[in-house]
C-alpha positions, 0 to 999 in steps of 0.5 A: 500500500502507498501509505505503509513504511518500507523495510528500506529506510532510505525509499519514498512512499509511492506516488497515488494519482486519483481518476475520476471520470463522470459521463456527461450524457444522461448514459450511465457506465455498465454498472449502472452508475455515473462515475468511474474512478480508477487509480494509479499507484507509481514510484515515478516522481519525476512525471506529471500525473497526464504523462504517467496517466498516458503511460498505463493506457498505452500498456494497458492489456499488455501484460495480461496477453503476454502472461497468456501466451506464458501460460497457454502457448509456452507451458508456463503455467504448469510446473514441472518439479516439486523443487522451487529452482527447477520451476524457476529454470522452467519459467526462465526458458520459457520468457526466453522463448517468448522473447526469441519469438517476439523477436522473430516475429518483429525481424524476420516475418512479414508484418501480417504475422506480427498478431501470429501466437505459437501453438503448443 
């Protein structure tokens, strides 16, 4: 949380920037409701709130597809060992792979395949 004390003494608590988005028509949000809030917890001091606003929408699902391909594509999610360093050789080869791949796909392949995901 923002507000906690850090076990390194010589670390800053993290910066929170507040979200509020009203719907100005007489539509309400999804949810039923006339305003959203979001929030964006950051270490980042340095940024103005629009820039660091701008940065989590541009990465905004990214994470989320490339921990799927991890999972689904690269056999991430499922451990081989019962031995915590066996399993963090397994997840390691496997970002390897997903970055060779990403790599490939940027260089060597037509840009139509830029989308293209492995099969297992």
């Amino acid at each position: 949380m923002p507000g906690e004390k850090s076990e390194h003494n010589d670390t800053q608590p993290l910066r929170s920037i507040a979200i509020r988005i009203r719907q100005r028509r007489e539509n309400r949000f999804a949810g039923g409701g006339k305003v959203k809030r979001f929030a964006v917890v950051t270490n980042i001091r340095e940024w103005k709130a629009t820039r660091l606003i701008e940065r989590r929408r541009e990465r905004a699902g990214t994470v989320e597809a490339v921990h799927d391909v991890l999972n689904n594509e690269l056999a991430a999610g499922v451990m081989p060992s019962k031995y915590f360093g066996t399993n963090a050789a397994w997840l390691r080869l496997a970002v390897l792979a997903h970055n060779g791949l990403t790599a490939l796909k940027r260089l060597a392949l037509p840009a139509g395949l830029l989308t293209a995901r492995p099969k297992r």
